[in-house]
MISE-816095 format. One line per field, with one value per residue: residue number from 0; x, y, z of N, C-alpha, C, O in turn. Coordinates in steps of 0.2 Angstrom, whole numbers, plus 2048, in hexadecimal, padded with zeros to 3 digits. Example, Ala and Ser with C-alpha at 12.3 -4.5 7.8 and 13.67 -1.06 7.14 Angstrom:
<nodes>
pos 0/1
n.east 842/840
n.north 7E4/7F5
n.up 827/823
ca.east 83E/844
ca.north 7EA/7FB
ca.up 827/824
c.east 842/840
c.north 7F0/800
c.up 827/827
o.east 847/843
o.north 7EF/806
o.up 82A/828
</nodes>
This chain:
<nodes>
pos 0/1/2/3/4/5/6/7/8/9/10/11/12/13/14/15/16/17/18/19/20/21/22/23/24/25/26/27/28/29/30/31/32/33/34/35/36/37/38/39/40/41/42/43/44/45/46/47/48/49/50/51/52/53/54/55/56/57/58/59/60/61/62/63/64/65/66/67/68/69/70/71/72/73/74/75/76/77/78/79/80/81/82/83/84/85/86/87/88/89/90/91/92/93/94/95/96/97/98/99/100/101/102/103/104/105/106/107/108/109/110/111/112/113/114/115/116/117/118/119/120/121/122/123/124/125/126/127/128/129/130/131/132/133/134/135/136/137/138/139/140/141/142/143/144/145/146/147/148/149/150/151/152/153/154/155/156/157/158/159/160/161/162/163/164/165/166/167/168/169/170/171/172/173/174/175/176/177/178/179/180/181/182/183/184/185/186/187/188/189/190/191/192/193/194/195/196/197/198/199/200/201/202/203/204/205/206/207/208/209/210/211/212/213/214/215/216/217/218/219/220/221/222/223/224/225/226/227/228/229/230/231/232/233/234/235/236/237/238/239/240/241/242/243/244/245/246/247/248/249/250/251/252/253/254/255/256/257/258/259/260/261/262/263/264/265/266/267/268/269/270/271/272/273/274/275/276/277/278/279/280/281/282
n.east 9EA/9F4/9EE/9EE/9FB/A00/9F8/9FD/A0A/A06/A01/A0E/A17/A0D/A0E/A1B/A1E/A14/A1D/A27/A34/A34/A2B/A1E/A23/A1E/A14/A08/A09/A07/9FC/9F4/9FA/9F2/9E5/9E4/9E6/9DF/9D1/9D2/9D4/9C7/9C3/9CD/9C9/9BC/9BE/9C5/9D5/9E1/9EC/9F0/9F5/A00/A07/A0A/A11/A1C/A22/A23/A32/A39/A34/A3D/A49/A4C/A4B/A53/A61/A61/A62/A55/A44/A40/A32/A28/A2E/A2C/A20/A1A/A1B/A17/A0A/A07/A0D/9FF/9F5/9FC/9F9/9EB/9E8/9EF/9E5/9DD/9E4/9E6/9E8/9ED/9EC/9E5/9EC/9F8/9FE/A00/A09/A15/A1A/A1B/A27/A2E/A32/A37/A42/A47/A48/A52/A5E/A60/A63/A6E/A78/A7A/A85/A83/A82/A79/A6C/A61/A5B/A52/A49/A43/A3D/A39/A2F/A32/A2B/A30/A3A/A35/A37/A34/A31/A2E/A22/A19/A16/A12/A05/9FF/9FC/9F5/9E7/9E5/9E1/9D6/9CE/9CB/9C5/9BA/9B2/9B0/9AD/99F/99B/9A8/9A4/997/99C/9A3/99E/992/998/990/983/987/98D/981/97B/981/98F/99D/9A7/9B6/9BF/9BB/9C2/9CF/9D3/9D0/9DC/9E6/9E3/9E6/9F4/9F8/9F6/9FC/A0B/A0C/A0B/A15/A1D/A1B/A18/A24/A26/A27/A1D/A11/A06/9FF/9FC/9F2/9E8/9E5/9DE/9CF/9CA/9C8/9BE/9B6/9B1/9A6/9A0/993/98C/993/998/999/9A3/9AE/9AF/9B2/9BD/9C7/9C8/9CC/9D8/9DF/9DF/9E9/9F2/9F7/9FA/A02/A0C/A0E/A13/A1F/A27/A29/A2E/A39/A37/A36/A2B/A24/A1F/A1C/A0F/A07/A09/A00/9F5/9F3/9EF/9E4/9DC/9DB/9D7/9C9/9C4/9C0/9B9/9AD/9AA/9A9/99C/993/990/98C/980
n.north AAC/AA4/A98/A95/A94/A8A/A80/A80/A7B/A6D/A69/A6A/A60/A54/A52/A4F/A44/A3C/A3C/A37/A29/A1D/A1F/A1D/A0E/A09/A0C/A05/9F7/9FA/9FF/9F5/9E7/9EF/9F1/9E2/9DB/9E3/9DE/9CF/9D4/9D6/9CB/9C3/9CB/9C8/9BB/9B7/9B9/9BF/9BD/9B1/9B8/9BF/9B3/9AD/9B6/9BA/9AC/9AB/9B0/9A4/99D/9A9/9A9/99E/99D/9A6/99F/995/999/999/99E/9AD/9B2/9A9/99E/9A3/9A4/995/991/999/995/989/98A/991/985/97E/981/983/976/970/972/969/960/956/962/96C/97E/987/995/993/988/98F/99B/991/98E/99A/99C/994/993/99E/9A1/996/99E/9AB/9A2/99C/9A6/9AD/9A9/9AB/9B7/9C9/9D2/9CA/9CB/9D6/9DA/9E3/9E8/9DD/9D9/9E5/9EB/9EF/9F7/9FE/9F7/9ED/9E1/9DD/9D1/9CF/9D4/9D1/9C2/9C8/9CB/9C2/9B8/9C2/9C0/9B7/9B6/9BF/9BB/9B0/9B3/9BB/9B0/9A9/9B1/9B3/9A8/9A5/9AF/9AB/99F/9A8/9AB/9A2/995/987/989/98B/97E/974/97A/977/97C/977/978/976/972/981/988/983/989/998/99B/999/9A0/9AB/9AA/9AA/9BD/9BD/9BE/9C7/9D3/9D1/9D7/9E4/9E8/9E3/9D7/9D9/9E2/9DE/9D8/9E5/9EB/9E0/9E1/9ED/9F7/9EC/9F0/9FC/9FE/9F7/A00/A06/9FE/9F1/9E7/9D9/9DF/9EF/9ED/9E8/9F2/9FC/9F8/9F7/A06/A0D/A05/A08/A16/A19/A12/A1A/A26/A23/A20/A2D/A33/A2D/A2E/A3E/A3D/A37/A29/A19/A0C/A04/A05/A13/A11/A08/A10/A1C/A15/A10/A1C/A22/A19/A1C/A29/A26/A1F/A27/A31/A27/A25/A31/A35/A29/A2E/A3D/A38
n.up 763/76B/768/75A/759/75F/759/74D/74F/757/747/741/747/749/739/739/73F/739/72C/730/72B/733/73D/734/72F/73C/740/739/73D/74A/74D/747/752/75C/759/758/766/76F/76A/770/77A/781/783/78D/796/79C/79C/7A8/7A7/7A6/7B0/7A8/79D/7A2/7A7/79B/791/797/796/789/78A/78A/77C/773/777/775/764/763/769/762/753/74E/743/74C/750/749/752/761/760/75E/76A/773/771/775/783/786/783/78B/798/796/799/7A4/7B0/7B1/7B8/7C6/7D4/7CE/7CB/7C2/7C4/7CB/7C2/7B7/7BF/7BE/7B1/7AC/7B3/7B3/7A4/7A1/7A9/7A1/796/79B/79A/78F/78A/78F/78B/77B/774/777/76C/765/767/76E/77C/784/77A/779/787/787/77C/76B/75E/756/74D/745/73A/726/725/732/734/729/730/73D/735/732/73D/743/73B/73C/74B/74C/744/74B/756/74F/74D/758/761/766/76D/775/77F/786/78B/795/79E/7A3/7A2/7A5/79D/794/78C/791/785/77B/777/776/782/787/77D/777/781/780/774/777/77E/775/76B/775/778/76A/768/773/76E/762/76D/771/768/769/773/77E/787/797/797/790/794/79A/78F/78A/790/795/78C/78A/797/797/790/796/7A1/79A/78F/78D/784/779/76E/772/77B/774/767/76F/776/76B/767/773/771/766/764/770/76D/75F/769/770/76A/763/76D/772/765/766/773/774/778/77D/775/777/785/788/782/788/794/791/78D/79C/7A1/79B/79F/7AD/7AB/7A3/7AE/7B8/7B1/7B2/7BC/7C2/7B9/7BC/7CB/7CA/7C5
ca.east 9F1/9F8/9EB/9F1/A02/9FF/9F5/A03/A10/A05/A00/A16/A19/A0A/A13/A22/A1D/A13/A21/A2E/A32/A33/A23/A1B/A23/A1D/A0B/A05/A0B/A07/9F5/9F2/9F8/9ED/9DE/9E2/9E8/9D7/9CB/9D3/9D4/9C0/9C1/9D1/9C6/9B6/9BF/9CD/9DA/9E3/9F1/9F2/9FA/A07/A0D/A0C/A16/A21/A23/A26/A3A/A3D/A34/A40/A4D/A4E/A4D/A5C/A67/A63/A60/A4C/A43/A3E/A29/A28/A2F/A27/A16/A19/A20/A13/A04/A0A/A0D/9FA/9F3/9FD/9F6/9E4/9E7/9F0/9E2/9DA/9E8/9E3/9EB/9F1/9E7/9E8/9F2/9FE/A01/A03/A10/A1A/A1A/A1E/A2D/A34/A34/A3A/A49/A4C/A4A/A57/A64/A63/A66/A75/A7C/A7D/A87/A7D/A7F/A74/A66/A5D/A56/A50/A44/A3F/A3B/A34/A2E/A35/A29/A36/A3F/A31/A37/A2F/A2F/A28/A1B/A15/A15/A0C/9FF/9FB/9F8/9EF/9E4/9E3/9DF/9D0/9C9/9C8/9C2/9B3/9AE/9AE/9AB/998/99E/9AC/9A0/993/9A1/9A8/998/98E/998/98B/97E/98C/990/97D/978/983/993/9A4/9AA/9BB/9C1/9BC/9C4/9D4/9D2/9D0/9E1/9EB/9E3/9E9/9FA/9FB/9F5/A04/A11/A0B/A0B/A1C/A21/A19/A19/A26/A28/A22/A17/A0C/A00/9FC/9F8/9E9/9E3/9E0/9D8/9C9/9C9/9C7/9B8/9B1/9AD/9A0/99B/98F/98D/99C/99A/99B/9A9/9B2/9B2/9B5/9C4/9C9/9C8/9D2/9DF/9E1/9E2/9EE/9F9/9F7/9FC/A09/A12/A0E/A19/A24/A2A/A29/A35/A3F/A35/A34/A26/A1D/A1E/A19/A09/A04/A05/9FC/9EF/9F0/9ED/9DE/9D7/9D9/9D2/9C3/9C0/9BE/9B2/9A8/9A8/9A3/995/98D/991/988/979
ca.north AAC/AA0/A93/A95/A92/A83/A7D/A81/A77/A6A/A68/A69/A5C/A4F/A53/A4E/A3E/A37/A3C/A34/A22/A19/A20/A1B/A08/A08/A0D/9FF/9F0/9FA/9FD/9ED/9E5/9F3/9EF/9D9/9DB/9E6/9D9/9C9/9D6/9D6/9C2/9C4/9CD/9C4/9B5/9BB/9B6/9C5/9BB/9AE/9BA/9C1/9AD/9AB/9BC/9B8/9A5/9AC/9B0/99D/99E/9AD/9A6/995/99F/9AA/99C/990/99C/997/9A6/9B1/9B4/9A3/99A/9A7/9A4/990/990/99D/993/982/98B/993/97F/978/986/982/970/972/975/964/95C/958/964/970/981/98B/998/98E/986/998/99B/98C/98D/9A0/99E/990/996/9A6/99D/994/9A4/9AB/99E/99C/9AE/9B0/9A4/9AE/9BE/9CF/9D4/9C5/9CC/9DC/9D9/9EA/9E8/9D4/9DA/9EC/9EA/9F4/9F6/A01/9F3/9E7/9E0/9DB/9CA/9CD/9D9/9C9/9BD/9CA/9CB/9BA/9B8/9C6/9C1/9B0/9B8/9C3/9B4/9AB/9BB/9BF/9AA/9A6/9B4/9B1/9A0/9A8/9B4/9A8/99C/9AD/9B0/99C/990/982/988/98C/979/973/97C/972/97C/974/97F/976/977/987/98D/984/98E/99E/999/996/9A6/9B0/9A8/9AF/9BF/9BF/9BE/9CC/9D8/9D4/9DB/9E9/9EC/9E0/9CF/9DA/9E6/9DA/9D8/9E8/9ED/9DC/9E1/9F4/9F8/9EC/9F4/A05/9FF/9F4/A04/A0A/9FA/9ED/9E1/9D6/9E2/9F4/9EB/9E9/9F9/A02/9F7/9FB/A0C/A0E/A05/A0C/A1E/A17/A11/A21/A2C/A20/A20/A34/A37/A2A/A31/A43/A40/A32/A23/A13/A0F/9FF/A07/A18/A0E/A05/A15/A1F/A0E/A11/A24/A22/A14/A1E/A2F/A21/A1C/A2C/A33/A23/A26/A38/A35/A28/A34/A41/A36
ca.up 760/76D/767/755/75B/762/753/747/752/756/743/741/74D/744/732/73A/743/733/726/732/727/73A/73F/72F/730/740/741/737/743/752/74C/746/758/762/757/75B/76B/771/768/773/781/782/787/791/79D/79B/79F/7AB/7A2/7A9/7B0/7A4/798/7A5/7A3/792/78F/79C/793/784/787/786/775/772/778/770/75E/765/768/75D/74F/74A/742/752/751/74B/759/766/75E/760/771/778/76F/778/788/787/783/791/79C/797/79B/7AA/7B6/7B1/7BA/7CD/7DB/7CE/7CA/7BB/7C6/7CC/7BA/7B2/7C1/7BF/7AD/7AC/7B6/7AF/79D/7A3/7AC/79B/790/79B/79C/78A/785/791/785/778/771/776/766/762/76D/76E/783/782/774/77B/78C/786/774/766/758/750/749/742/732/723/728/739/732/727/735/742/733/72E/745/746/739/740/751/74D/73E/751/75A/74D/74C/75E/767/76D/773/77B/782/789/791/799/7A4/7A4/7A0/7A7/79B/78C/78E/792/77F/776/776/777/788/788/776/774/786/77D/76F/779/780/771/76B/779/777/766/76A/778/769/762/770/776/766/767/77E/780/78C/79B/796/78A/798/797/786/789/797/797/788/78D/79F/798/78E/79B/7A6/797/78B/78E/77E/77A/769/772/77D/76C/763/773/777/765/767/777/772/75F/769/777/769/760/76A/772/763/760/776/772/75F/76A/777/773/77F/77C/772/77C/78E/787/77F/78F/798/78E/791/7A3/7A4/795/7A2/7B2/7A9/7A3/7B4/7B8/7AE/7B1/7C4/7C2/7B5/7C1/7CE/7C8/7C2
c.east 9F4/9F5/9EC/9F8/A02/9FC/9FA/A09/A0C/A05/A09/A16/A13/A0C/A19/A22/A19/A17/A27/A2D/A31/A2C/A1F/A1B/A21/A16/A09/A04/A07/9FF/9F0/9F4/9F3/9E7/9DD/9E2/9E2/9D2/9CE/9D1/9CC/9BE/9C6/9CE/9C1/9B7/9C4/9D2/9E1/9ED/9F5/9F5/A01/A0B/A0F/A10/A1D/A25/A27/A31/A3B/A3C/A3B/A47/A50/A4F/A52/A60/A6A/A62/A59/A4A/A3C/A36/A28/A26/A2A/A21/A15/A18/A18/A0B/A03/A09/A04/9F7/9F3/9FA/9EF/9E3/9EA/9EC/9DD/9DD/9E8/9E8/9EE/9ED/9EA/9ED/9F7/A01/A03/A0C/A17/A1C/A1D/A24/A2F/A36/A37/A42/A4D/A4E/A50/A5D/A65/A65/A6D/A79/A7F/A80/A84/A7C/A7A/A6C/A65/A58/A51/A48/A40/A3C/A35/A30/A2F/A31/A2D/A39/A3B/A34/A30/A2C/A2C/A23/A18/A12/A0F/A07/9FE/9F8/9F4/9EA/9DF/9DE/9D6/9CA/9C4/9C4/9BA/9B0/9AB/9AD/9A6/999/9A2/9A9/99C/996/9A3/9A2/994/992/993/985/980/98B/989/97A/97C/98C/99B/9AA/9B1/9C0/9C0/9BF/9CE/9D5/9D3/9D8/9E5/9EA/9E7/9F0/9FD/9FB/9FC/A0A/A10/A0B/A11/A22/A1F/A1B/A1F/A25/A23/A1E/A10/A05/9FC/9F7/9F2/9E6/9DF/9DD/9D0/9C6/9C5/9BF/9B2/9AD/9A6/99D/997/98F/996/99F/99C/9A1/9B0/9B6/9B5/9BD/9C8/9CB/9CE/9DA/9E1/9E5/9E5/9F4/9FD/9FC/A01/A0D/A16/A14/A1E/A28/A2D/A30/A39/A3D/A35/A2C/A1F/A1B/A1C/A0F/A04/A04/A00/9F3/9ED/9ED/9E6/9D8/9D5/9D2/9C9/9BF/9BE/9B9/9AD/9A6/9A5/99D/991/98B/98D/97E/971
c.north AA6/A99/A91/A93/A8C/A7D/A7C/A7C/A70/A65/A66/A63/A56/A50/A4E/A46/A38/A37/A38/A2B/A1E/A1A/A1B/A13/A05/A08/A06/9FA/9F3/9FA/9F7/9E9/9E7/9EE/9E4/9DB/9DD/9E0/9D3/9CD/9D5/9CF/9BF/9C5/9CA/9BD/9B4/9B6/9BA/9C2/9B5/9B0/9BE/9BB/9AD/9B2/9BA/9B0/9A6/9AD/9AB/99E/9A1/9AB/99F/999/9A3/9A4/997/991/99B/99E/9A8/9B2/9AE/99D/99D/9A4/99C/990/993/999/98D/984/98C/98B/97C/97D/983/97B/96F/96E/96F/95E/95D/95E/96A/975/985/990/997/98D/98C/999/997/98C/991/9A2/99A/990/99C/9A4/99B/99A/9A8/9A8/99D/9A4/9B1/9AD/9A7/9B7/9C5/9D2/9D1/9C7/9D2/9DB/9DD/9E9/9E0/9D6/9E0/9EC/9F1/9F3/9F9/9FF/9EB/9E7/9DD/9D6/9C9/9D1/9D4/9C6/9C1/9CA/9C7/9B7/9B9/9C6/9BA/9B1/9BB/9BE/9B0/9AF/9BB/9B7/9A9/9AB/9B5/9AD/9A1/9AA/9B0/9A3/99F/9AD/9A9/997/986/982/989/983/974/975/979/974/979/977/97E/975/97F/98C/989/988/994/9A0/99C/99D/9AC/9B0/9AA/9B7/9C3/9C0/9C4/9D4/9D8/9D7/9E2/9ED/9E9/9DB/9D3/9DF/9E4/9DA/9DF/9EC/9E8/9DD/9E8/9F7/9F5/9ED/9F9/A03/9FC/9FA/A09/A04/9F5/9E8/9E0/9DC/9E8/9F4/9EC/9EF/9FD/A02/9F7/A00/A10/A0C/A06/A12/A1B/A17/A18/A26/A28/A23/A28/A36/A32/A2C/A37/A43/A3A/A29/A1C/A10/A0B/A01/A0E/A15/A0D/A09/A18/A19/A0F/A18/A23/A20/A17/A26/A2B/A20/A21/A2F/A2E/A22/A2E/A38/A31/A2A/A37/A3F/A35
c.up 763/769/75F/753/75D/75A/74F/749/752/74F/73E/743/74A/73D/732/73A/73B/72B/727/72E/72F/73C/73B/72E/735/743/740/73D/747/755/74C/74A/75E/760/759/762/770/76F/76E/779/785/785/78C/797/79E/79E/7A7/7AC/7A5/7AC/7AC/79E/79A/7A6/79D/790/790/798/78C/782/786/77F/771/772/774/768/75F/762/764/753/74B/749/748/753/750/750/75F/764/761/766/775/776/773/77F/78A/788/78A/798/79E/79C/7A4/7B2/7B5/7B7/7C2/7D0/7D6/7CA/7C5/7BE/7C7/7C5/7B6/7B7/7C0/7BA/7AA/7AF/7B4/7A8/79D/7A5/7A5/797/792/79C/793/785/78A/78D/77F/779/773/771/763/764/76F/777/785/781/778/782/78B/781/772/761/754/74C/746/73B/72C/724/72E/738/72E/72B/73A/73E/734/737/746/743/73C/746/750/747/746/755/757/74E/752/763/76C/770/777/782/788/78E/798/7A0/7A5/7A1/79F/7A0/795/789/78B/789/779/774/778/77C/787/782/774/77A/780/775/771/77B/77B/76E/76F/778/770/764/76E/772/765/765/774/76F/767/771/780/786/794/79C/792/78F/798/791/786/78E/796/791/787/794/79E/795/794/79F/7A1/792/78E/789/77D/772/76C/775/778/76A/769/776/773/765/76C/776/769/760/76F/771/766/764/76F/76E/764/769/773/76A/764/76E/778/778/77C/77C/776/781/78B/785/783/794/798/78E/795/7A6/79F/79B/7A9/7AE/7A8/7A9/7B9/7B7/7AF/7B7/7C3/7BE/7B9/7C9/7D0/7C6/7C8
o.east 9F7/9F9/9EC/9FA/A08/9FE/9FA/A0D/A0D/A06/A0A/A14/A17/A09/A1C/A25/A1B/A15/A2B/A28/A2C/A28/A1C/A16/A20/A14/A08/9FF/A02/9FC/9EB/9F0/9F1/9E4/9D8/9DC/9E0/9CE/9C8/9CD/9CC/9BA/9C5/9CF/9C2/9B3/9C6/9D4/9E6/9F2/9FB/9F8/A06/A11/A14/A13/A22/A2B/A2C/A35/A3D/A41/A3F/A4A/A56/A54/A56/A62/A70/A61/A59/A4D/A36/A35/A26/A21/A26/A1D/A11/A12/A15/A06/9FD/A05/A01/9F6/9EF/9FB/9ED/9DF/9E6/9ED/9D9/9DA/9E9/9EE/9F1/9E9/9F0/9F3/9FC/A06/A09/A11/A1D/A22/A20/A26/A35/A3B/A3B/A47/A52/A53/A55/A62/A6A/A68/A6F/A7F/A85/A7E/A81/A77/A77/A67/A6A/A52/A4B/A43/A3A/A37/A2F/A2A/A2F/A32/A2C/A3D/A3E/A34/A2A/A26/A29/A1F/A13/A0C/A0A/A02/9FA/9F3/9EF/9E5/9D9/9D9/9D1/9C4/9BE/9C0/9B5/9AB/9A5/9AE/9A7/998/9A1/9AA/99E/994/9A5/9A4/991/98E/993/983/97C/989/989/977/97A/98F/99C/9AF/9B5/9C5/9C4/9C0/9D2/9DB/9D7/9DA/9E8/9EF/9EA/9F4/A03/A00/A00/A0E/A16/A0A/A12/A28/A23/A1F/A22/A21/A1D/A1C/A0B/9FF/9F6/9F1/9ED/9E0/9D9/9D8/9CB/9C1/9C1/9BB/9AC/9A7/9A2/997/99A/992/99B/9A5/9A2/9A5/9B5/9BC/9B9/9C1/9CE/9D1/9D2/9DF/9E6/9EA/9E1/9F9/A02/A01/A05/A11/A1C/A18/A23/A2E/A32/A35/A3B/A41/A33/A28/A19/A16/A17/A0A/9FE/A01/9FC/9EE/9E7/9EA/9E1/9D2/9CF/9CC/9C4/9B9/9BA/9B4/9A8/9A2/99F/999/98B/985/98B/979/96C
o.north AA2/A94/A8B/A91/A89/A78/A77/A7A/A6D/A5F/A62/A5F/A52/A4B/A4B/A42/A33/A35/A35/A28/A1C/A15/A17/A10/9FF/A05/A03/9F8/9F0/9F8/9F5/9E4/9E4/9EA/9E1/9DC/9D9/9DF/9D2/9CA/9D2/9CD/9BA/9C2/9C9/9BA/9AF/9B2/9B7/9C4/9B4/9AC/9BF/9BC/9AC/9B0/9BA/9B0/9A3/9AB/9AB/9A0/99F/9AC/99D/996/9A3/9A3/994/98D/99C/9A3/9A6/9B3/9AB/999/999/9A1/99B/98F/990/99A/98B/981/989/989/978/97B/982/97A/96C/96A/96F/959/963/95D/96F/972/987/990/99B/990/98C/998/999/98A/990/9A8/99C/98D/99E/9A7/99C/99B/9A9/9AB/99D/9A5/9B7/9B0/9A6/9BB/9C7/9D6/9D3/9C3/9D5/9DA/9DA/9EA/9E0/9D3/9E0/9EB/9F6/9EE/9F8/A02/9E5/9EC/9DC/9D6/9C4/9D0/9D3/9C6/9BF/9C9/9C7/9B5/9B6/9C9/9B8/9AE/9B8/9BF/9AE/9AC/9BC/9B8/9A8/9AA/9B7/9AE/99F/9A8/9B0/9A3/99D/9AE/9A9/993/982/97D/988/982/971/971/979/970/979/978/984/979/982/992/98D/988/997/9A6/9A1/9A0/9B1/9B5/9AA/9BA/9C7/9C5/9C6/9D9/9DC/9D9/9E6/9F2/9ED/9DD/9D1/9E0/9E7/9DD/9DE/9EE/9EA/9DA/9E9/9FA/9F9/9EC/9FA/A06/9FD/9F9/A0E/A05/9F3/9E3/9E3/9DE/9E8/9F8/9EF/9F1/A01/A07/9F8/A00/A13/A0E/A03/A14/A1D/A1B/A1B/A2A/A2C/A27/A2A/A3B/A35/A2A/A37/A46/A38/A25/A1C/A11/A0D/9FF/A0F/A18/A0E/A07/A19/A1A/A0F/A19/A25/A23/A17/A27/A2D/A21/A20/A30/A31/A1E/A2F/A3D/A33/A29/A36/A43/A33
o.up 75F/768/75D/74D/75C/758/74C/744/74C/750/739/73F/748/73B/72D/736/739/726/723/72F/72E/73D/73E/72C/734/748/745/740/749/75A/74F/749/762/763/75C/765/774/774/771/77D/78A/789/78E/79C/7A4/7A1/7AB/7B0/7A4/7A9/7AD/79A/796/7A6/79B/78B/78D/796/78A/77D/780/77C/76C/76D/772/765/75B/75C/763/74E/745/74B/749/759/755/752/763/768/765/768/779/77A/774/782/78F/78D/78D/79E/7A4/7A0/7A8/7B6/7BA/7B9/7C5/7CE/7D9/7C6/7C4/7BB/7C6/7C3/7B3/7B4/7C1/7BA/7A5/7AE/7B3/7A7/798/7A2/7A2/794/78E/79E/791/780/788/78C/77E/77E/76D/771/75E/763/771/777/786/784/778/783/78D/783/776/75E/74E/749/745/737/72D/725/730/73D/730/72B/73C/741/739/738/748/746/73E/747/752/746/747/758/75A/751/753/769/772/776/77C/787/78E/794/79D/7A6/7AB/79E/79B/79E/790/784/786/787/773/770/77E/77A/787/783/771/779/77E/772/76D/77A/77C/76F/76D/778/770/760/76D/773/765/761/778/76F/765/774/784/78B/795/7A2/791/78D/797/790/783/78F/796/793/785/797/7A2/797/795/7A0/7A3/790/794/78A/77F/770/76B/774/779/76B/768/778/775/763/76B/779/767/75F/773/771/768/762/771/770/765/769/773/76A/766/76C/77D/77A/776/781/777/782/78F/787/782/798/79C/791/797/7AB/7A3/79D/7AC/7AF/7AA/7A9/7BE/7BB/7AE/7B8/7C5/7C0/7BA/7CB/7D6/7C5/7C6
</nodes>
């Protein structure tokens, strides 16, 4: 009977959640950033890029900021700003004495210094902080639901093309390089991807939770796939059901939908690393 009861609520409460017009507005984007987001994530880690997306996130407020104050249209200019930052990132570490971390640091805090100096400038009703810090996908418009497509399409066109190359640079660049491929075009390319990538998950986690939405969905599959394909679907999978049922606590009890999403990521990954400790465990 109690089991019945529960199923009946349950089955209540998902009626609810995909009849609500906000949910239904909502899904779409947040699916369709989980599903990029997860694919780039497989070479985030692969390469460990890990903190090169906690700058480019972070960099982003200028972007954000400069179409604030000077009225430019807002994903746009982001998308610029954070593709430029990813470039001069890659190159960076070419320049004697100064090392790709260093360059993320100096670069991530002085974009971040502008993005706040330019948005103290304006009106707060000009400015949703909120939403730019946390992400709101509850308030994606048509025109930014356009724009993240035509990205995310971009992103995974660049994801299916070059991902054995990616792959191969990830683990030998020496004999990547040595076979004829082009190591340092294709690491700025990886870049410039990930920096579009970032533009998309600060709509969706905001400013500083972006990092996680790319990191922990290929974490969770790292502890069970082996090929760069089983890596793939599994970091697909984790994070389609992270979003999911983000969404499904965050509709629930009123939360905020990027930090509910990215928790829901981090308890997936510890239960994950769990199970993948006691099955070796036991073996």
């Amino acid at each position: 009977m109690i089991r019945v009861v529960l199923a009946v609520i349950m089955l209540d409460f998902l009626q609810q959640f995909f009849t609500s017009p906000v949910m239904q507005d909502a899904l779409p984007p947040a699916l369709f950033i989980a599903v990029v987001a997860s694919s780039i994530s497989v070479m985030i880690l692969a390469h460990r890029l890990s903190f090169l997306t906690v700058g480019i996130s972070h960099a982003s407020l200028a972007g954000l900021g400069l179409a604030i104050a000077f009225s430019f249209p807002l994903l746009p200019t982001a998308t610029a700003f954070c593709v430029a930052i990813a470039l001069l990132l890659a190159a960076l570490p070419k320049q004697r004495g100064i090392s790709e971390d260093t360059g993320t640091g100096l670069l991530f805090a002085g974009s971040m210094a502008l993005g706040i100096v330019l948005i103290s400038q304006v009106s707060r009703n000009q400015v949703d902080l909120f939403g730019l810090l946390f992400g709101n996908i509850l308030t994606v418009s048509a025109q930014e639901w356009h724009w993240l497509l035509f990205i995310g399409c971009m992103i995974l066109l660049a994801f299916i093309t070059m991902a054995r190359a990616w792959w191969s640079i990830a683990f030998d660049a020496i004999t990547a390089a040595a076979s004829g491929l082009p190591v340092s075009l294709l690491r700025l390319l990886l870049y410039a991807t990930v920096g579009l990538s970032v533009v998309m998950c600060v709509k969706l986690a905001g400013i500083v939770l972006t990092t996680g939405l790319m990191v922990l969905p290929a974490t969770c599959a790292w502890l069970w796939g082996r090929s760069l394909i089983s890596l793939w679907l599994l970091s697909m999978s984790f994070a389609i059901i992270g979003t999911f049922i983000g969404l499904l606590f965050s509709y629930h009890y009123d939360w905020p939908s990027g930090a509910t999403i990215v928790l829901t990521l981090c308890v997936m990954f510890i239960m994950s690393w769990g199970i993948a400790w006691l099955t070796q465990r036991n073996k």
